[in-house]
N, C-alpha and C positions, 0 to 999 in steps of 0.2 A: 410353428405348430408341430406337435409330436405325432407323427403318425403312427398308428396301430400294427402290431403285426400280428397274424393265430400261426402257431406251430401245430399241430397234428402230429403223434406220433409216439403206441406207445413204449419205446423204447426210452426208459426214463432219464438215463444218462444221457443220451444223445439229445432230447430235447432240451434237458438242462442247459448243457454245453451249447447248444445253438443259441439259447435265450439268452445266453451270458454276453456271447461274443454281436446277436444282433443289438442286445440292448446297449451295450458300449456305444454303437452306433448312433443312439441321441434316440432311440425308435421305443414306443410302447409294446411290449410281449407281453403275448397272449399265450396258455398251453393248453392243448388237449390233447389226454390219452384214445380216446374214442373216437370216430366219424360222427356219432352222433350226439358228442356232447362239443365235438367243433360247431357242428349249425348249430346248436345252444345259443353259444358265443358268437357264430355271426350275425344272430337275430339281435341278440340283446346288446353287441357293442360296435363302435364305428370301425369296423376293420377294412381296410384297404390292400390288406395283401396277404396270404397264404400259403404258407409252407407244408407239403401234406407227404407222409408216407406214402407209397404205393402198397405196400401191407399194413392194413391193420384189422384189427380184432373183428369189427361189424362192417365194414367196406373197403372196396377196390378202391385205391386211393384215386385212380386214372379214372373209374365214372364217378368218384366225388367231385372232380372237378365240373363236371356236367349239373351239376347239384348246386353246386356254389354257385357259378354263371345262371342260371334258372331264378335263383335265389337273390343275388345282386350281382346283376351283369358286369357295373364297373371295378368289382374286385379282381385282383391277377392272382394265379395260384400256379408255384413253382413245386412240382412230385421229386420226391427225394425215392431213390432204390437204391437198395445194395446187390441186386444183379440187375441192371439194367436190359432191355430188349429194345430189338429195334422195333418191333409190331406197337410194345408199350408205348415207348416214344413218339410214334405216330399217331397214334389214336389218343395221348393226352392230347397233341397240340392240336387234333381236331376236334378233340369236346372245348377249346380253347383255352389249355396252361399255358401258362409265358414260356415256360422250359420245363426239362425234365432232366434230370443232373444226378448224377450217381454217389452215394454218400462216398467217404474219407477220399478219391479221384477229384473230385471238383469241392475240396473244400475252397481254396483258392478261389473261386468262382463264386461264393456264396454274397458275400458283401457287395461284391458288382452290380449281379444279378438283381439283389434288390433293390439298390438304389433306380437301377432301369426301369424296374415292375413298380415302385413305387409312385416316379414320374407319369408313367403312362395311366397309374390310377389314379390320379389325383386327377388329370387331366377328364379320365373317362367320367369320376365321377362329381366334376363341374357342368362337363353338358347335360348328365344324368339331371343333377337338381335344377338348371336351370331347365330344364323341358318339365318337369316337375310345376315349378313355377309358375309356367307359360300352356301346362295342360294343354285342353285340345286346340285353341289358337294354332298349334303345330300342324294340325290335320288340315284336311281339304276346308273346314271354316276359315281360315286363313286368306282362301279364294273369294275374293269379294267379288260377286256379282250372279245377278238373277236372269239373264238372258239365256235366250234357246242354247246361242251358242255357243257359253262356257258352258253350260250346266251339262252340253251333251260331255266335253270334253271332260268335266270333272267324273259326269259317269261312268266312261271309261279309265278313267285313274281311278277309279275306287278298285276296278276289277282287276287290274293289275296291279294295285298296289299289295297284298295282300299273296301275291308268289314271288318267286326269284328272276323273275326273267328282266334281262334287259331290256329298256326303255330308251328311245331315240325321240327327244322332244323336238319339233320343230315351230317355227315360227319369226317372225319379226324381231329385231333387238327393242326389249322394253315390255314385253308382252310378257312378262312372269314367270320365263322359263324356270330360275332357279326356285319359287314359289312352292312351282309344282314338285319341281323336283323334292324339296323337302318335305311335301304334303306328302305324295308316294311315303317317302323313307319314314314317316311318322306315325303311318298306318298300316305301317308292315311288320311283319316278326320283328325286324330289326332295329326298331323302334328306341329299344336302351342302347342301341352304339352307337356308335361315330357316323354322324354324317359330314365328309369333308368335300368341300366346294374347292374349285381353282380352277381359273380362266385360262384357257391355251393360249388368248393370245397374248394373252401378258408377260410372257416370258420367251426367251431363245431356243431353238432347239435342246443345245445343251444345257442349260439351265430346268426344263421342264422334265429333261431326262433322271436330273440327278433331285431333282421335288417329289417328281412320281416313286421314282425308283431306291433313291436313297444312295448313297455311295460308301465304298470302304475307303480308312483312312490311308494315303497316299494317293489314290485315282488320281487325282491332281492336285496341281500348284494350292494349299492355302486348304484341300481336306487333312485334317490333321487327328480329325478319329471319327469313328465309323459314326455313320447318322442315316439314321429310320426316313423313308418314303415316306409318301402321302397313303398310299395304297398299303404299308405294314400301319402305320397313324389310324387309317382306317378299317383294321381285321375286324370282323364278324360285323361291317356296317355299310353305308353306302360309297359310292364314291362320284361326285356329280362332273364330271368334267364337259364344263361351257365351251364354246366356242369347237369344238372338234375339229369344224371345218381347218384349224388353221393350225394342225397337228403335222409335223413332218414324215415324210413317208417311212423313212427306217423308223419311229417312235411307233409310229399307227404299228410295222410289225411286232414291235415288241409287246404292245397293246393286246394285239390279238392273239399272243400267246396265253396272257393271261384270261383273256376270254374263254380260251380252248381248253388251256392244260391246269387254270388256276396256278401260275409259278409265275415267278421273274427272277432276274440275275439283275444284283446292285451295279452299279459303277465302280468297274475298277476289282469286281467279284468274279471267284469261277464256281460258286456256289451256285444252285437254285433254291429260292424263297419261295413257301408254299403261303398260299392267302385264301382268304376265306371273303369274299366282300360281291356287293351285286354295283353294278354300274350305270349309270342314268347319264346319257348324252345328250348336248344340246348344242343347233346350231340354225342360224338365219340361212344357209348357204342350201342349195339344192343337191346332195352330196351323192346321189345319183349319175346326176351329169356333169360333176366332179370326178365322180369315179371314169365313166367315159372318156374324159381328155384326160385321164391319169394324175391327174391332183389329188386322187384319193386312192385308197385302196379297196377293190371289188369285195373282196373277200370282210375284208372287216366292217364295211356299209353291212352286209349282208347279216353277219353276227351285231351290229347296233340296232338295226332296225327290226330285228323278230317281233316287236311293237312298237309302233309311231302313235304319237297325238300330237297333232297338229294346233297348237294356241293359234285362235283368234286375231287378228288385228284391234287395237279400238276404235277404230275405224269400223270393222264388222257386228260391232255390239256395242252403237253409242247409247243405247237403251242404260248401258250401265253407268254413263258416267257422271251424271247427277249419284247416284251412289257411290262411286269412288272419290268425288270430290270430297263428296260428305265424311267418308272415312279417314280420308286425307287430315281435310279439315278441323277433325277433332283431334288426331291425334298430333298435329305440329301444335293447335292452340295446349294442348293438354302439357305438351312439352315447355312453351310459353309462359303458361300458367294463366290461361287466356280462359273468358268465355267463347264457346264455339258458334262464328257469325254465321249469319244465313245467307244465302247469293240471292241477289235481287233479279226478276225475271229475263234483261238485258244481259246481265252477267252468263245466266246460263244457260241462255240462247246460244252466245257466241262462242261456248266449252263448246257446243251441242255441233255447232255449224262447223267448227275449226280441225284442219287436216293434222292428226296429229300423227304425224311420220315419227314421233318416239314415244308414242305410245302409250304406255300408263305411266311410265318413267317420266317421261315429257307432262304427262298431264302433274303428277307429283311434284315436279319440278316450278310448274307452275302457280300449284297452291303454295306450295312452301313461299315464294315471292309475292305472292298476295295476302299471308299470313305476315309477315316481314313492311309490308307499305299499307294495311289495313288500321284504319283510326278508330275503326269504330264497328260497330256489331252487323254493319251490312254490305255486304259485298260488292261494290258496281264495276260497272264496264271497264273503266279509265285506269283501273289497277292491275290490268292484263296486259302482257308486254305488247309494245306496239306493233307486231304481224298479227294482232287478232283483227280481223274485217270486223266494223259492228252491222250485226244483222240487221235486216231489215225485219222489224218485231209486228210490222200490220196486219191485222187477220187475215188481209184478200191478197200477202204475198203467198207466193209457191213453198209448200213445204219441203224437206230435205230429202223425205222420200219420195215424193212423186219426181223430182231432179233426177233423184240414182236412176227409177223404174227408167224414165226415158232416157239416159244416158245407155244402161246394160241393152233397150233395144235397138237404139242406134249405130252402138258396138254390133250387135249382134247380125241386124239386117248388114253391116258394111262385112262381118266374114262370111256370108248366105248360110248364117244357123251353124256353123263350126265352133262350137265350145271348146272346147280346148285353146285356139286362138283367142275368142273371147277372153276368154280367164287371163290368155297372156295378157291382153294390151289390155284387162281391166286393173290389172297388177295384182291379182284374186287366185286365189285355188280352185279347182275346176269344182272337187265341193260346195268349196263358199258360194259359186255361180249358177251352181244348182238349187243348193239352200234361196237363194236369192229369186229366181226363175219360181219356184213354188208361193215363197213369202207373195210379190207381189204381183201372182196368178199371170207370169208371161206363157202364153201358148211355145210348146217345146217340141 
């Protein structure tokens, strides 16, 4: 595919000269003498990358880039000057230019440059159309379910989604952390950039070093040219990093510089990298009393957690999960090319009764395998993997909740009314054990 390029600029010779040597390139050029007859051209045609004078006749080439990004986020725009400044150069890359390059000094530089700015836009502007596609699904509707106790938790991500601050998701593995996270990021200003995901513990210290950070070529055996982080992958968008807890301690420092100072230094660099990105952390681990035995860092728990939301177990809101089964279930049959069957009353009794230590994951898990051994449009018991108990379905058995009510007060009478203990040995958040104490009216 040809991709587009707009030149800016009216110096008519030099523009020429640029279109001659980018089109060579295999690239469609585009020229404008004006600033305001370039947004013309970026309205009316596919441009993915932009070359702008920092002088021209109707604008500051350096706040037209602010203009273009406004305009279409996933476009890159590299400012050409013939005196360059250092004030200029900082304040393009913070309206977001990919660079700023001084004309006939960095001719040499120009073909590179764009092939870089190109890559990165083509990349921006696939997650652009597919959120396009996928509309608001991206947002908190994404959050499937109607209980007190998401819906409190999504009320709080709506009020934080909406500034820059950092988010510390806690919860269960399988509880939806990255969900959230990307509901936040989709209903934020930052909604057209980059949101990039990656699991700490999936990787080695040093491996995770040179993901986040990016390396210059030589830093080691086998880098053989420089290569962009996750965190430069993600400029002006989020960056969701899962599992935290299991981050190592020199990484968490380097982490929290860019908390502090927004900069990092690549592998193998003696530069600093200035970044623009907000950060969304998640972790099952209590990183508190992490930090306490020294497994973590005090200081960086501290800058994650400026706001917490605590996800639910499904264990705490099985009110929802006749609704997630259902959402599950139409969308594997839809994948199938299935009609969507209905669960017969045994069936989701035993969803209802069943400990589900993974979750929503686990419950997903388990439709997908009863979508898979299902023959027919009705769902029974016999199709759940064999750890499901089949309940006992008689009217004048004991329901689910009056079992918890007396279980939390028999925990409770055995710490003499200490919540806090309670919660420990209920395996609950002291929250969730208050929420529960009101729900089913225990004197407190």
């Amino acid at each position: 595919m040809q991709h587009t390029i707009l030149i800016i600029d009216d110096e008519k010779k030099l523009n020429d000269l640029l279109s001659r040597i980018i089109g060579l390139e295999g690239f469609r050029v585009l020229q404008a003498f004006t600033g305001k007859d370039g947004l013309k051209l970026l309205q009316q045609e596919d441009v993915l990358l932009v070359l702008s004078d920092v002088k021209l006749p109707d604008y500051n080439g350096v706040d037209l880039v602010k203009v273009i990004k406004e305009k279409k986020p996933y476009v890159e725009v590299i400012n050409l000057t013939a005196y360059g400044t250092i004030a200029d150069g900082v304040r393009a890359i913070q309206n977001g230019a990919f660079n700023y390059i001084t004309k006939g000094d960095d001719n040499d530089k120009i073909i590179p440059l764009v092939n870089q700015a190109i890559e990165k836009a083509v990349a921006q502007k696939r997650t652009f159309d597919e959120k396009k596609k996928t509309g608001a699904k991206l947002g908190f509707s994404s959050v499937i379910g109607n209980s007190k106790q998401i819906q409190e938790v999504v009320s709080l991500a709506r009020r934080v989604a909406v500034t820059n601050t950092t988010v510390l998701l806690l919860g269960e593995t399988g509880t939806g952390k990255e969900v959230f996270a990307a509901a936040i990021h989709n209903e934020s200003e930052r909604r057209q950039m980059p949101f990039v995901a990656i699991n700490c513990s999936s990787f080695t210290a040093e491996l995770l070093e040179s993901e986040l950070f990016g390396y210059k070529a030589g830093a080691f055996t086998g880098a053989v040219k420089d290569k962009k982080g996750l965190l430069e992958e993600g400029q002006h968008g989020t960056i969701f990093l899962d599992e935290i807890g299991e981050m190592s301690l020199d990484l968490q420092a380097k982490l929290l510089r860019v908390l502090e100072n927004k900069t990092f230094i690549r592998v193998g660099d003696t530069q600093q990298t200035k970044v623009n990105i907000r950060i969304i952390a998640a972790t099952n681990r209590n990183l508190q009393k992490e930090a306490e035995a020294g497994h973590f860092r005090l200081d960086l728990y501290y800058r994650l957690s400026v706001f917490t939301l605590e996800l639910p177990s499904l264990n705490e809101r099985k009110g929802d999960i006749e609704l997630l089964a259902n959402y599950f279930l139409k969308d594997f049959a839809t994948q199938a090319g299935k009609h969507q069957p209905k669960m017969n009353d045994e069936f989701l009794t035993l969803l209802n009764h069943h400990n589900w230590k993974g979750n929503i994951r686990e419950l997903k898990n388990v439709i997908e395998r009863v979508m898979i051994l299902a023959d027919n449009d009705i769902l029974t018991a016999d199709l759940l993997p064999p750890d499901f108990k089949y309940a006992n379905t008689d009217s004048n058995a004991v329901d689910l909740a009056t079992i918890e009510r007396h279980h939390i007060q028999k925990i409770l009478a055995r710490t003499h009314g200490n919540k806090a203990e309670t919660a420990r040995l209920l395996g609950i958040g002291v929250t969730t054990l208050y929420r529960k104490l009101d729900e089913y009216k225990i004197a407190q």
